[in-house]
Structure formats: structure tokens, C-alpha cells
C-alpha positions in Angstrom: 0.0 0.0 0.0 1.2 3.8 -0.7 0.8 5.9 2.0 -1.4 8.0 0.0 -4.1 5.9 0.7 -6.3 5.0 4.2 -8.5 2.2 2.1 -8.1 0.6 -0.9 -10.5 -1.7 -2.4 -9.3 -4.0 -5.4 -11.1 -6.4 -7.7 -14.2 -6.4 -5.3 -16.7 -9.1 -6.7 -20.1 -9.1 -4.6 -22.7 -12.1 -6.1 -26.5 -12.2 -5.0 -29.0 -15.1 -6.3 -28.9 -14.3 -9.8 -27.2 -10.9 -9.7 -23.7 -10.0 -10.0 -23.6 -6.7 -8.2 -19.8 -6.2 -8.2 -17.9 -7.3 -11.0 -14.3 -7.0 -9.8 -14.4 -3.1 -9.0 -11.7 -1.0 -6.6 -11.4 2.5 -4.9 -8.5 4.0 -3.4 -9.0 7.3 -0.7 -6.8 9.4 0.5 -6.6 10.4 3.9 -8.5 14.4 4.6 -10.3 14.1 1.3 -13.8 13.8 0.2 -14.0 11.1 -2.5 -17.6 11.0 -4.2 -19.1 7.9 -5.6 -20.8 8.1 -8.6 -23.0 5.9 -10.7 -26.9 5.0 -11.8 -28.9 3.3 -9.4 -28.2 -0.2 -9.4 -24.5 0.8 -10.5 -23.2 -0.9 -7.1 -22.3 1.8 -5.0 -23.9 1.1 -1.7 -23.3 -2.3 -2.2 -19.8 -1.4 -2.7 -19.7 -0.1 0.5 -21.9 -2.4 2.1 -18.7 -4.9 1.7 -16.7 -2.7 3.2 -18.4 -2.4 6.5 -19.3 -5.8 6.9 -23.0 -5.6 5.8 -22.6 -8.3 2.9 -19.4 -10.3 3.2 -17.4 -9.4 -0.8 -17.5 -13.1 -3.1 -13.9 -12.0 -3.3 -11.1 -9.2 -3.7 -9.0 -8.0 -1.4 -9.7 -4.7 1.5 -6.8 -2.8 2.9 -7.5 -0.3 5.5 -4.4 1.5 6.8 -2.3 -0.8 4.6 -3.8 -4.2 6.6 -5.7 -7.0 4.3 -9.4 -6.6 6.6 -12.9 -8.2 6.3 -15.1 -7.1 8.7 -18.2 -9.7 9.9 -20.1 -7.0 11.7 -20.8 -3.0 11.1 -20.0 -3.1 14.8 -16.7 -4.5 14.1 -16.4 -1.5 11.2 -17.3 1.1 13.7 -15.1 0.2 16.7 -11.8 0.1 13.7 -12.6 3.6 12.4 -14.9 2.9 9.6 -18.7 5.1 10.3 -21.4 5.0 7.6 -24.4 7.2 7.5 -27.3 5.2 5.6 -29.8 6.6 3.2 -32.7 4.8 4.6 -32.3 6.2 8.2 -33.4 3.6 11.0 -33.8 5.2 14.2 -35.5 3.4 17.5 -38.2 6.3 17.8 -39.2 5.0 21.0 -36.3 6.3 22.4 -34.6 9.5 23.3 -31.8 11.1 21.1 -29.1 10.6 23.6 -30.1 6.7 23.4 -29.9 6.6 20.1 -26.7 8.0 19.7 -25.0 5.4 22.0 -27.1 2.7 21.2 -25.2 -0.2 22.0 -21.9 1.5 23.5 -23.3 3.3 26.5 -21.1 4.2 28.8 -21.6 2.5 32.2 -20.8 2.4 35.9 -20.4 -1.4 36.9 -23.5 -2.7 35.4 -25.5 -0.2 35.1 -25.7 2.7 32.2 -24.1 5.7 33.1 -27.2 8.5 32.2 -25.8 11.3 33.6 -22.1 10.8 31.5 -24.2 9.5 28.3 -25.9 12.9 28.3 -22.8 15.4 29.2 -21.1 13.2 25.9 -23.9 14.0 23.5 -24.0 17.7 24.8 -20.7 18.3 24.3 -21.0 16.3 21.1 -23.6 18.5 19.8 -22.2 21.2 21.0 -18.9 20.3 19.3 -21.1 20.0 15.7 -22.5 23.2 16.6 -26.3 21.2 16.2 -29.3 22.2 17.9 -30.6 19.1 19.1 -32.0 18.1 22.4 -30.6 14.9 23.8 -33.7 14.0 25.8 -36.0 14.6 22.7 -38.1 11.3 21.8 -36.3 9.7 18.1 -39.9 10.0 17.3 -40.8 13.4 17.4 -37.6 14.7 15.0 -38.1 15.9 11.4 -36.4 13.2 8.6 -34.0 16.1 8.8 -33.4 16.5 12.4 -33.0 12.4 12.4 -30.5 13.0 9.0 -28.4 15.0 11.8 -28.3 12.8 14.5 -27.1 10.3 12.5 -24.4 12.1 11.2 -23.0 13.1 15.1 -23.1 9.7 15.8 -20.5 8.8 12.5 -18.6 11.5 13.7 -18.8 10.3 18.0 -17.4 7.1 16.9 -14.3 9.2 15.7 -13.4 7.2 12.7 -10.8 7.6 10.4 -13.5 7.2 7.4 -16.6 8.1 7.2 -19.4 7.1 4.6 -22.2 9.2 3.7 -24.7 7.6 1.4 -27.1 10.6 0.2 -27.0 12.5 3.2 -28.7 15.7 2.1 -31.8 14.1 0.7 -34.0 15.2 3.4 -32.0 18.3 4.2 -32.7 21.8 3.7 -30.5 24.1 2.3 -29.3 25.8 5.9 -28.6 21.8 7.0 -26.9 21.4 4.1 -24.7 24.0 4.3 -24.0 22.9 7.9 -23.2 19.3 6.8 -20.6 20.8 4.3 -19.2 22.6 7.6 -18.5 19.9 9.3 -17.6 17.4 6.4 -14.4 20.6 6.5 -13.8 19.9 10.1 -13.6 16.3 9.5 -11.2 16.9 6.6 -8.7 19.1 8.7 -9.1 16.2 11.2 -7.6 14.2 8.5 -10.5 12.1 7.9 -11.5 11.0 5.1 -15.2 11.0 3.6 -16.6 8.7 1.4 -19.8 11.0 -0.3 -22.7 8.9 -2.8 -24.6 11.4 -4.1 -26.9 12.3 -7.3 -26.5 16.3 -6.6 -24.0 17.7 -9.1 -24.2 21.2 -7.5 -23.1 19.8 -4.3 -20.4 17.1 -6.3 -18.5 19.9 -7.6 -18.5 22.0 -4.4 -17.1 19.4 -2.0 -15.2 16.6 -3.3 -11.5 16.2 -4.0 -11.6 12.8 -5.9 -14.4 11.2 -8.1 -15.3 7.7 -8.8 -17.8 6.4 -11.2 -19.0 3.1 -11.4 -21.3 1.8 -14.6 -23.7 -1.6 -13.8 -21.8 -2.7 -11.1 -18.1 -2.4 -13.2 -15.3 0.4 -12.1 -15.4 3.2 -15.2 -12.7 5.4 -14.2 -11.7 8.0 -11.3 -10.3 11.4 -11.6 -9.7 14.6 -9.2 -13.2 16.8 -9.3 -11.5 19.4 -10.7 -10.7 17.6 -13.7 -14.5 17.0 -14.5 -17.3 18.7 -15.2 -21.3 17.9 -15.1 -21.5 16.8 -19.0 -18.0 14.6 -18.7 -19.6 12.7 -14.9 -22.7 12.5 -16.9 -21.3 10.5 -19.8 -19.3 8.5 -17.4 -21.9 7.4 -15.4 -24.6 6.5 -18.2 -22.1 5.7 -21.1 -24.1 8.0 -23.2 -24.6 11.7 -23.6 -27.7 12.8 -21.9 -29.7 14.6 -23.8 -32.6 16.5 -23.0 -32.9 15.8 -19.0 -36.5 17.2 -19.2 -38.2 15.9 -22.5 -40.9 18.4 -22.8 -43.2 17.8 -25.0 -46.5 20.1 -25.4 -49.4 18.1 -24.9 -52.9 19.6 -26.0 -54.3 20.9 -22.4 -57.4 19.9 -22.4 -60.6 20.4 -19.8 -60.3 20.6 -16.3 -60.3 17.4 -14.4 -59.5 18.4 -11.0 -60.9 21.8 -9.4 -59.9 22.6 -5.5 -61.4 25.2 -3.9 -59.9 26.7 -0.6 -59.0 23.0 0.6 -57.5 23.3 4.2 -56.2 20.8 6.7 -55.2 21.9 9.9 -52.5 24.1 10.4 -50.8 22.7 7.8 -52.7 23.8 4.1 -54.8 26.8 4.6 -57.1 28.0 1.7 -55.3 26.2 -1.8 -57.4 27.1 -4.7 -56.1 25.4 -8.2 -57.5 23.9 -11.0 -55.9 20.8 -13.2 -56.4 20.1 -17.2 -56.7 16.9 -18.9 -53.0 16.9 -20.6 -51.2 19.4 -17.9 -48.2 18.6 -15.7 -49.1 21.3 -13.0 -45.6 21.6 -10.4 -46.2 22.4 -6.8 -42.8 24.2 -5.7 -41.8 25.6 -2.3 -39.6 25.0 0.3 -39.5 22.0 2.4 -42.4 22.2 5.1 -44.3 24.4 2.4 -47.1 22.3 2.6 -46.9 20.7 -0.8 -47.0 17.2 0.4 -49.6 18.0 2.8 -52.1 19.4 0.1 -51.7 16.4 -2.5 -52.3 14.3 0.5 -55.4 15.9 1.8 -57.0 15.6 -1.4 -56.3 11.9 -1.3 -58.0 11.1 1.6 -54.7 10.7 3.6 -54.8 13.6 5.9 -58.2 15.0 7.0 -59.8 18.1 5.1 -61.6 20.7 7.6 -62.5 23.0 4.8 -62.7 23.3 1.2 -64.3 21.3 -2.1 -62.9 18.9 -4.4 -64.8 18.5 -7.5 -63.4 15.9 -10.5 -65.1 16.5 -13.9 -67.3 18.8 -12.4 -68.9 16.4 -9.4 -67.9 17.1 -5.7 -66.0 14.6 -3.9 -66.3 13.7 -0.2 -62.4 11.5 0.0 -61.9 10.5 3.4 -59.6 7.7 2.5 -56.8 6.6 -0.4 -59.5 3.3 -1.4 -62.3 6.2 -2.1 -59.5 8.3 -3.7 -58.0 5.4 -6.0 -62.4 4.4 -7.0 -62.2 7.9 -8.3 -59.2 7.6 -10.5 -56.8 9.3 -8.8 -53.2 8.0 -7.7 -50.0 9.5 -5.3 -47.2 8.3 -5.9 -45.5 9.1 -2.4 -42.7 10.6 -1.7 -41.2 8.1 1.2 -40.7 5.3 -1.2 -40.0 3.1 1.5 -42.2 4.5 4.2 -45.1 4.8 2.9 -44.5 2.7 -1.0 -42.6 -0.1 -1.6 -43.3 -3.3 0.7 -40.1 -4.5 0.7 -40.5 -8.6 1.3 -43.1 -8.7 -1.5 -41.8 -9.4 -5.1 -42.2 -7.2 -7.6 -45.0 -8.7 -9.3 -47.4 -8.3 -5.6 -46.2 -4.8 -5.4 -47.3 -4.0 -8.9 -50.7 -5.4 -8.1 -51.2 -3.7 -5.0 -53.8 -0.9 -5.5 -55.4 -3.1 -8.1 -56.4 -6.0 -6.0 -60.0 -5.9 -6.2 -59.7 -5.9 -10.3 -58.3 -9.5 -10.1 -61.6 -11.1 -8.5 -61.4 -13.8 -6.4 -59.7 -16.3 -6.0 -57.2 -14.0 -7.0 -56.3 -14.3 -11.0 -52.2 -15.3 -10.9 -52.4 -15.3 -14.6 -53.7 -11.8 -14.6 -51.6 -10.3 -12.1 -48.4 -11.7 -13.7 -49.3 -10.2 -17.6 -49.9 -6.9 -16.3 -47.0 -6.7 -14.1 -44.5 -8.1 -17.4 -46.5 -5.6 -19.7 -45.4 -2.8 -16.9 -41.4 -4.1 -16.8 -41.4 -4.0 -20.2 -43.5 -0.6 -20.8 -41.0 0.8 -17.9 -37.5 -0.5 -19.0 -37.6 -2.1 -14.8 -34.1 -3.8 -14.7 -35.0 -6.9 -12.8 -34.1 -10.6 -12.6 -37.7 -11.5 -12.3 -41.0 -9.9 -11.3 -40.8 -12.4 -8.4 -37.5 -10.7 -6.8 -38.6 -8.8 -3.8 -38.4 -5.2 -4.6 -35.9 -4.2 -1.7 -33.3 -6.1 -4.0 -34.1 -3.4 -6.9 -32.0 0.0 -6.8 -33.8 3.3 -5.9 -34.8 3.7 -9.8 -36.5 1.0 -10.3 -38.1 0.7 -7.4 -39.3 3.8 -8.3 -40.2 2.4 -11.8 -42.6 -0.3 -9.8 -44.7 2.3 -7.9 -45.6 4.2 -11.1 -46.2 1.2 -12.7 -48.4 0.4 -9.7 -50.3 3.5 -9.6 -51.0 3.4 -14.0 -52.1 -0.2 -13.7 -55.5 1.5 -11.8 -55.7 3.6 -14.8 -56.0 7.2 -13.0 -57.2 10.4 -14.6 -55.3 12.3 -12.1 -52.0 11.1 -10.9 -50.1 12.7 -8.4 -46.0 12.2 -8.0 -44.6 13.5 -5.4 -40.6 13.8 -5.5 -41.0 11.1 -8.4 -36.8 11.3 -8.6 -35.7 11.8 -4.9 -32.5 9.9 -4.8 -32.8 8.6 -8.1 -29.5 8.8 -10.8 -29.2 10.8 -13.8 -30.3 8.1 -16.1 -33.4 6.8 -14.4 -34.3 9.9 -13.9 -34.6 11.3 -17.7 -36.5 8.1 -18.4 -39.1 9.4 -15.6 -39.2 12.4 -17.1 -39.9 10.7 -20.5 -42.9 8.6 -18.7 -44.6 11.5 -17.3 -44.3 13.8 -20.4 -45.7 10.9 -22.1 -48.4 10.4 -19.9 -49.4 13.7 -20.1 -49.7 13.2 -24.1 -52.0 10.6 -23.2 -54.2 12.6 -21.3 -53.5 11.8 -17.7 -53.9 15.8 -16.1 -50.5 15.2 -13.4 -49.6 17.2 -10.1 -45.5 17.2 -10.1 -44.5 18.1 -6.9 -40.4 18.5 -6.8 -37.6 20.6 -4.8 -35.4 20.8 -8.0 -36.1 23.6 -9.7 -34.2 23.3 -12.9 -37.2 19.7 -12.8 -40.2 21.7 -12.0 -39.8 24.8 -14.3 -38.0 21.9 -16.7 -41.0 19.7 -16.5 -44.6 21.8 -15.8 -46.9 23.7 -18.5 -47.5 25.9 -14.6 -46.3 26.2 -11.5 -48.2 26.8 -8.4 -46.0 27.7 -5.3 -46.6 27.6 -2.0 -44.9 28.9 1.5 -46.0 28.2 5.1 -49.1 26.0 3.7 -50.3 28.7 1.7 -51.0 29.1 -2.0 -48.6 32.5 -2.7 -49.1 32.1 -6.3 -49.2 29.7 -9.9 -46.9 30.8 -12.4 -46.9 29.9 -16.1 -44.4 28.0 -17.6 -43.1 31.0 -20.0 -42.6 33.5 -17.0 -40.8 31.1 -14.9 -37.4 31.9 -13.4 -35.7 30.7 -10.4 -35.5 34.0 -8.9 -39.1 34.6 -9.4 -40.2 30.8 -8.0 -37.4 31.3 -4.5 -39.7 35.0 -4.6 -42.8 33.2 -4.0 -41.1 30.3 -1.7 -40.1 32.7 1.0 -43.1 34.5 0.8 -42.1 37.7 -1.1 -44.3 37.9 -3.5 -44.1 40.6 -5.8 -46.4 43.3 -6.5 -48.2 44.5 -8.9 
């Protein structure tokens, strides 16, 4: 080993049932760098470093950490050698305070018994340290994603490792968090630590790493200092193709109004939205995060409880107090906590397809039916799959993503709602959800986008309705859209006149 290296990873080969995740890939990191991972979904990143910290043992290759040969058996065993990672799919023990779930499983202790008192003047000082306004007695539970994003990312750093791993940390992060990661990923650099960033954020890419890896369908494509890059060579690398248009529009003949809301309100949290939606129109809801956006789309499905306001579709008035009543009325949300609230992870793909259709397939339950829809949906989708029987939590992020729209278009809605439709999805999978939705649109389907990208809202929507602090500040057609002019109307300032 140089000495220019803390890890390096060679000829990693990781096989699963029928998949060959890793075909003989390697990363080296230098010490006090940031060295970003990039790839599709499904290119073998996580898994990648799922080997390295003892989640899924490599088929073969060769680790060296600090210039030692290691294979770690546990994550534990990871930890206590230096090696943190922060997962995207966060899973805290809500039931428990923050202090708890910052030691979890390394408490400190007096004889027998756990230490409180220490426990808590360690994760003061450690938040104090990260600069982090958390409270340590605060139940898991009650935190924001966001809040949760942060804890997790103190307790990387309290284990004071030599590497840390950050798989899409700022996807639940505001832009004020995010700039406060990027803070302390600089600390951790002076520290001489070195991070290990997967990301699909080419703003952020470029701002923090030193060194860039991309890996192509679970091969090793090529690595390079950041500087020597830019967003059009990464993109090539990663797809193997030149992107072209990352938002397909298309214009689709707008057509009569499907969906008309009248001052719908729920709670605190959406007061008076008024919009109406046209047979043929992708309609973007933009804002900041905790604008209300989500909370509107799922009011008017049934999910969260209307106290005031009308919903009429093709002219009727709707009384939806639940997502069945909502889905018998032809309209779909696609969520946007995939695995919250969509995917079922042990179920194949096929049951997950079927899911909101059940009631089509009679009963007994039609098998023959079920499994011709959900092939004519792989195919219709491009799903990269080994069967339709794999369970979905074996797909990557894009094509699980794939499986929930195919999901929601196998009930055949009028209205379909996505909501962050490509949240922590790659480059690639991304333009071909683009493609679906415009086409969808050209088929008629009247669409709610709702999306914190800008350049994927004012890419994507014939208008844009904008909302701050659960209220409606504004729609704003697609010819007259700027950033500057959307960020107005997201904190609130809207212009006059």
C-alpha cells in the first residue's frame, strides 16, 4: 500500500441469487479528502460499501485499511476500527430519546449499570462540538427526517473514525442543513478524515469533493480529481451515453379541467389552496421544504383530513376521506417516502405492482392476470430486474421507483399525483421518468408534479403553483418562470403588482 491511501479496495466481486452486483471493481482514498461515488442506481455503490463495512461479506477481492488486508463480519466491528457509515434509509428506535440513540449499543456505564448522567454530558458536548441544535432528551420520534439525518451524522462523527461514509445524506436536508453538513464534512477533513460522499446532486459534487469515482452496472469506469471534471463529462461516465434533454418536454394539448380545489385546508398545515388541473397538464407544486406541498396532495387523497374546502373531479364534488375512495375515483399519489409509505419490501415485484389493483383481479385472485400486467409494466417501464418475483428491496432506488408508477397506471387514474418522483434517483433513471410523465401527459393523464429541483419543476410543468408556510402564494406559467421569481414566491415575497 502507498501511503497515500487510508482504504483501498481492489477487484471487489459481490454475487447475490442471480445478480452480480460487483464485477471486480476497486477504490482507493486518500486520507482528509472527500471522495464522491458516482454511478446510476443499481450501479453498485452502496453495495460497494456495504462490503466494506461488513454488511454483505465481498465473493472475493482484497480490502486494505491502513495498509492491513481486513474483512469485517459486523458493522460493529467496522465502527469500533474507524470505519462510520451514515445510511440513506435512516433507521432510528423512535421510541427512544436522542441521547439513546446516539450510543445505542456502547453506553457508557458504571459497573453494570448505564451511566445516564455521562451518556448525556457526551452527547451535549457532542452537539455542541457539531454546533447542532438538538436536544438529547428529545423522543427519536418526534424529529423531522432532517433532524434524524443529523443525528445520524453526530453519531459517524462520536465514533471518531478515520473514514466516514455518507450515502445521500442531504436528501431530506434543507438548504441551511446542508450547508452545515458541508461545515462539518471541512472539520472532518482538517481532522484528516477522510469522507466517502454517494450522491446524485452535481451542485453539491462539484462543491465538496476532491476525488471522483464512477461506477457503470456494477463495473469500475474510471476515477479522476473533481477538478478535472465537469457535469456533462460525470454524466457521460456514469450513463455511457450523452444525456440529452434531462427534461423531454413535449407540449401536450391541455385539455378540460379534471380536478378543481377550492380553498381546501387541513389543519395548520394547508390553509385555503385554490387550483384547478387540465386533462394533458403537468401542474408543479414548488416551495420550500415544510411548504405544505405534500400535505395538500395528500389531503385531497384522503390521507390527511380536510376541515375545509371542495374537491370537485369533472365537475362532481367529492367527499375523499380515504386513499381506497380516492383510487375508485381515478386518482393515484405516488409518495414521496418510497420506503415509508411505498414499496413493501419482502413482496416481489410482481405483488407490489398489483397492490392498489387487487379488487380488479376477483377472487380467488387471478395469478395469470396479475403476472401479464406486471410483465407488460417491466417492459413498458424498461424495470431492470431478474424476475417480477424478486422482492423489490433487491431493486436499486430507480426501479423501485419504476414499480410504484407502474403500480399507480395499472388502476388507470385520470389524475396522478408524484410526489418527488426522482428523490435519490441517478441521472439516467431519472430522464426516463421524465420521458414517462411527459408521455403520460400526451396521453391525457392531467399530473400534479411536486419537486424541490427547480431546474425539474420549471423543466418539466406547462404551470407552477408555489406555496410557502401552507399557503397558496401564487401559480406561475411556464413562460414566465425563473428561479428567482419561483425562490420569490417560496419565502413568501411575492411581488407586486
Amino acid at each position: 500500500m502507498s501511503e497515500e491511501y487510508i482504504l483501498e479496495m481492489h477487484d471487489i466481486v459481490k454475487e447475490f441469487p442471480g445478480v452480480r452486483a460487483l464485477k471486480g471493481v476497486q477504490l482507493k482514498v486518500r486520507p482528509g479528502t472527500v471522495h464522491t461515488l458516482m454511478g446510476e442506481n443499481g450501479a453498485g455503490k452502496s453495495t460497494l460499501m456495504k462490503c466494506l463495512i461488513g454488511i454483505h461479506p465481498p465473493t472475493s477481492g482484497k480490502i486494505l485499511f491502513k495498509g492491513k488486508e481486513i474483512q469485517f463480519k459486523t458493522t460493529l466491528e467496522a465502527m469500533n476500527s474507524g470505519i462510520s457509515m451514515i445510511h440513506q434509509e435512516l433507521s432510528p428506535v423512535p421510541e427512544r430519546s436522542v441521547c439513546d440513540n446516539v450510543w445505542l449499543g456502547r453506553e457508557p456505564r458504571k459497573g453494570l449499570i448505564v451511566d445516564h448522567k455521562k451518556m448525556k454530558k457526551d452527547c451535549v458536548e457532542l452537539f455542541r462540538k457539531l454546533n447542532l441544535d438538538l436536544d438529547p432528551d428529545e423522543k427519536m420520534g418526534n424529529l423531522t427526517v432532517a433532524k434524524m439525518q443529523m443525528v445520524e451524522i453526530a453519531k459517524a462523527v462520536s465514533y471518531e473514525s478515520q473514514i466516514v461514509i455518507m450515502d445521500e445524506p442531504t436528501s431530506a436536508l434543507t438548504e441551511t442543513e446542508v450547508e452545515h453538513l458541508f461545515k462539518i464534512i471541512e472539520d472532518l477533513k482538517k481532522k484528516n478524515v477522510a469522507i466517502i460522499y454517494i450522491s446524485h446532486k452535481m451542485d453539491e459534487i462539484f462543491r465538496i469533493s476532491d476525488d471522483i469515482t464512477v461506477y457503470r452496472d456494477g463495473e469500475y469506469i474510471a476515477t479522476d480529481r473533481a477538478e478535472n471534471l465537469n457535469v456533462d463529462k460525470l454524466i457521460q461516465l456514469m450513463v455511457g451515453r450523452e444525456v440529452g434533454a434531462m427534461f423531454p418536454k413535449v407540449e401536450c394539448a391541455i385539455g378540460e379541467t379534471v380536478l378543481k380545489v377550492e380553498n381546501l385546508s387541513s389543519g395548520r398545515a394547508v390553509k385555503n389552496v385554490s387550483f384547478e388541473l387540465h386533462r394533458g397538464e403537468i401542474l408543479g407544486f414548488a416551495g420550500l421544504v415544510g411548504a405544505g406541498r405534500t400535505e395538500t396532495v395528500e389531503t385531497i387523497f384522503g390521507m390527511r383530513h380536510k376541515t375545509s374546502g371542495k374537491v370537485y373531479k369533472d365537475g362532481k364534488e367529492l367527499q375523499i376521506k380515504s386513499p381506497e375512495q380516492a383510487i375508485r375515483n381515478k386518482i393515484a399519489l405516488l409518495t414521496e417516502d418510497r420506503r415509508g409509505n411505498g414499496i413493501v419490501g419482502l413482496l416481489s415485484i410482481k405483488e407490489n405492482t398489483v397492490l392498489a389493483s387487487l379488487k380488479s383481479y376477483g377472487f380467488p385472485l387471478n395469478h395469470a392476470k396479475m403476472r401479464t400486467d406486471t410483465d407488460e409494466y417491466i417492459k413498458k417501464l424498461n424495470t431492470k430486474t431478474p424476475s417480477m418475483d424478486t422482492p423489490i428491496k433487491n431493486l436499486s432506488g430507480g426501479n423501485q421507483q419504476k414499480v410504484l408508477v407502474g403500480r399507480w397506471l395499472l388502476t388507470d387514474p385520470d389524475v396522478l399525483i408524484v410526489d418527488e418522483p426522482t428523490r435519490g434517483i441517478d441521472v439516467g433513471a431519472k430522464a426516463e421518468i421524465h420521458s414517462l410523465i411527459t408521455k403520460l401527459a400526451g396521453e391525457g393523464k392531467a399530473i400534479i408534479m411536486i419537486s424541490s429541483e427547480l431546474p425539474e419543476v420549471m423543466g418539466m410543468a406547462d404551470r407552477i403553483l408555489v406555496m410557502h408556510e401552507g399557503e397558496m402564494t401564487g401559480i406561475i406559467d411556464r413562460k414566465d418562470a425563473t428561479s428567482e421569481l419561483i425562490m420569490q414566491y417560496a419565502t413568501g415575497d411575492v411581488p407586486q403588482g
